[in-house]
C-alpha positions as CSV (number, residue, x, y, z in Angstrom):
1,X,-23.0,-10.5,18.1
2,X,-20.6,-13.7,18.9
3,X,-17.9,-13.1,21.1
4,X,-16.9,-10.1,19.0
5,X,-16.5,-6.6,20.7
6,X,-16.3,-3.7,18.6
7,X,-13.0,-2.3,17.3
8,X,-10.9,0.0,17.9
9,X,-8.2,1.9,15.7
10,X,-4.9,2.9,16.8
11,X,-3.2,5.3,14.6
12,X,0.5,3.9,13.9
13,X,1.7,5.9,10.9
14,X,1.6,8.3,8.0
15,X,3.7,7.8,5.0
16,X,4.6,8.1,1.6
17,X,5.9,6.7,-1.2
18,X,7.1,7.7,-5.0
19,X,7.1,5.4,-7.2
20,X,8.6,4.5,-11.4
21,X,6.6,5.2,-14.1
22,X,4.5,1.8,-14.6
23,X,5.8,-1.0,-16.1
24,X,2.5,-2.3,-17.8
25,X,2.4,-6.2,-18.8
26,X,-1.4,-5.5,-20.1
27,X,-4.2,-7.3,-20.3
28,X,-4.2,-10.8,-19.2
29,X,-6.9,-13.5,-18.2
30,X,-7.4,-12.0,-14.6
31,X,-7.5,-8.3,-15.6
32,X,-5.0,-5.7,-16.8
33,X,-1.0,-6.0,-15.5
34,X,1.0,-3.1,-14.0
35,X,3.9,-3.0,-12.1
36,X,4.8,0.1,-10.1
37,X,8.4,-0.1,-8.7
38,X,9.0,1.7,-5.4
39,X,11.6,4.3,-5.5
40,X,12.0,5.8,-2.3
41,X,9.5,7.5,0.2
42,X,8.8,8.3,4.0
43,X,7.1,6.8,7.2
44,X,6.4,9.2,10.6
45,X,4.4,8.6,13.7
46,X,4.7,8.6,17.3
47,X,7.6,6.9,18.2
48,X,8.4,5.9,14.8
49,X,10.6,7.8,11.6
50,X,12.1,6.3,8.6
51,X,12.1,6.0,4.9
52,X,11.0,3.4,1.8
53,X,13.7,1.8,0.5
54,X,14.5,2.1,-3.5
55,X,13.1,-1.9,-3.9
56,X,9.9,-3.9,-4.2
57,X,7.0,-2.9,-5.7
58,X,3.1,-2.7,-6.2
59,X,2.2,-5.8,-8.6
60,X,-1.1,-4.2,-9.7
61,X,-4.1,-6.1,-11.1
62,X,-7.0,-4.1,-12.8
63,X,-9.9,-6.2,-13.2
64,X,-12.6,-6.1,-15.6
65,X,-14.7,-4.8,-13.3
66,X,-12.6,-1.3,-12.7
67,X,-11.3,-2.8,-9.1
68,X,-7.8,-2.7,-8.5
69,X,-5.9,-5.8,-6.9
70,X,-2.7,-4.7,-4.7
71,X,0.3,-6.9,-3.9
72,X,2.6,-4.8,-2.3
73,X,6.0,-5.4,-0.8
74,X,8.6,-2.9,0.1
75,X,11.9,-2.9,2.8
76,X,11.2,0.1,5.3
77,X,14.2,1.6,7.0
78,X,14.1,2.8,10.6
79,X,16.2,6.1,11.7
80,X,18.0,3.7,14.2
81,X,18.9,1.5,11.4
82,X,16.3,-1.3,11.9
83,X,14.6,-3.1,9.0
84,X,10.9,-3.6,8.4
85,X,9.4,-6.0,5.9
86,X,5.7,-4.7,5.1
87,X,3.9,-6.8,2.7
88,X,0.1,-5.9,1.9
89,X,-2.8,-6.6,-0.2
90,X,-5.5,-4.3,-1.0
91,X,-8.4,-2.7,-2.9
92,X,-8.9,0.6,-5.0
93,X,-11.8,1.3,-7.6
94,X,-11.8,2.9,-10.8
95,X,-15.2,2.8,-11.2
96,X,-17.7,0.1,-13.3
97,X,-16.2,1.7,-16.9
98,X,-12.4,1.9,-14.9
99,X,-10.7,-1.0,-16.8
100,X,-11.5,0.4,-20.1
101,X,-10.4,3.8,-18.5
102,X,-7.1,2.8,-17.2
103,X,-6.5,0.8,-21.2
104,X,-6.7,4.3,-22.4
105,X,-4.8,6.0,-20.1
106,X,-7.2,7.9,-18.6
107,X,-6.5,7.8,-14.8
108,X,-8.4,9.8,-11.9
109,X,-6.5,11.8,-10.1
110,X,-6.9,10.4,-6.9
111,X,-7.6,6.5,-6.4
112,X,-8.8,6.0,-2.8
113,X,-6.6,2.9,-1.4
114,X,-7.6,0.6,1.6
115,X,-4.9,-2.3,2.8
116,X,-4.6,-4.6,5.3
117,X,-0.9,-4.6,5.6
118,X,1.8,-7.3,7.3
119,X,5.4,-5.7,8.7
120,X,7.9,-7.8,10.5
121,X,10.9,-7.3,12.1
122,X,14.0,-8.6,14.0
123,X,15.0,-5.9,15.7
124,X,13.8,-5.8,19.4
125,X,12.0,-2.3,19.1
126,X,9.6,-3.3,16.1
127,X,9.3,-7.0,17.0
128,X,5.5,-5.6,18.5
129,X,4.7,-5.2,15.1
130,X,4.4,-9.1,14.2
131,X,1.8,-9.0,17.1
132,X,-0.8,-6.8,15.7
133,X,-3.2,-6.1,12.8
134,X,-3.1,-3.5,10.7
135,X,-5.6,-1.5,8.0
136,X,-4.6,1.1,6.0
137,X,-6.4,4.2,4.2
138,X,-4.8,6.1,1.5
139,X,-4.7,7.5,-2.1
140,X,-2.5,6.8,-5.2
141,X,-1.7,9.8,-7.2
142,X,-0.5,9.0,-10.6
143,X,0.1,12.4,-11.7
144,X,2.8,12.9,-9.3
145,X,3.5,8.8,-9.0
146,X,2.8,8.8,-5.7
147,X,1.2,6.9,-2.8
148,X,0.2,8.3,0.9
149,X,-1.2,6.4,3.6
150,X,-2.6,6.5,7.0
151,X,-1.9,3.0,8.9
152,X,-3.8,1.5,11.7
153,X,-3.9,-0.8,14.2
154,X,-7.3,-2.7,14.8
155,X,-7.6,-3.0,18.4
């Protein structure tokens, strides 16, 4: 090992969000095109309450290989009023045969999510946000057009 000690996570958050039935582009050169707009949702943790927005969106690649691209970017809203920009990327798998899956409509019902997301803020109580990294472990249900997550600070 470098000058690298091991991490350490710092549980931030839990939350949810609901989402519109997709919007799918199909397939392109880099994989399949999906958008799922964000329709509302919720965000708890110590210290920490507030709610998804209705705007922004997942901008969901499927490659050929069954993995699933994430470009996420949503507007949280604080209980005291505050505004939070997340933005993420991520990964989720639908297997080696998921792309041909996900043309048929056949989707699991669970599709374990892992992000590494961005928030920012103006408002003095979430400026510590800008500061840190964060990782996020979660699941998207399509059944119920939903998403839940657990987020993380690396530490």
């Amino acid at each position: 090992m470098t000058h690298a000690r091991t991490p350490a996570l710092a549980f931030v958050c839990s939350y949810t969000g609901t989402l519109q039935a997709p919007e799918v582009i199909g397939p392109v050169a880099e994989g399949i095109r999906v958008n799922f707009y964000v329709t509302g949702g919720q965000l708890e943790g110590p210290g920490l309450k507030g709610h998804l927005r209705p705007v922004g969106g997942d901008w969901l690649t499927v490659r050929p290989d069954g993995v699933c691209l994430l470009d996420v970017k949503a507007t949280i809203e604080m209980d005291d009023g505050a505004l939070i920009d997340a933005a993420y990327r991520g990964l989720g798998d639908l297997g080696p045969d998921g792309y041909d899956k996900f043309l048929r409509g056949e989707l699991p019902a669970a599709l374990p999510l892992r992000t590494s997301p961005i928030l920012r803020s103006a408002h003095p109580n979430y400026q510590w946000m800008q500061g840190e990294m964060f990782i996020g472990f979660g699941a998207a249900n399509f059944a119920r057009l939903e998403v839940a997550y657990d987020l993380y600070a690396v530490r």
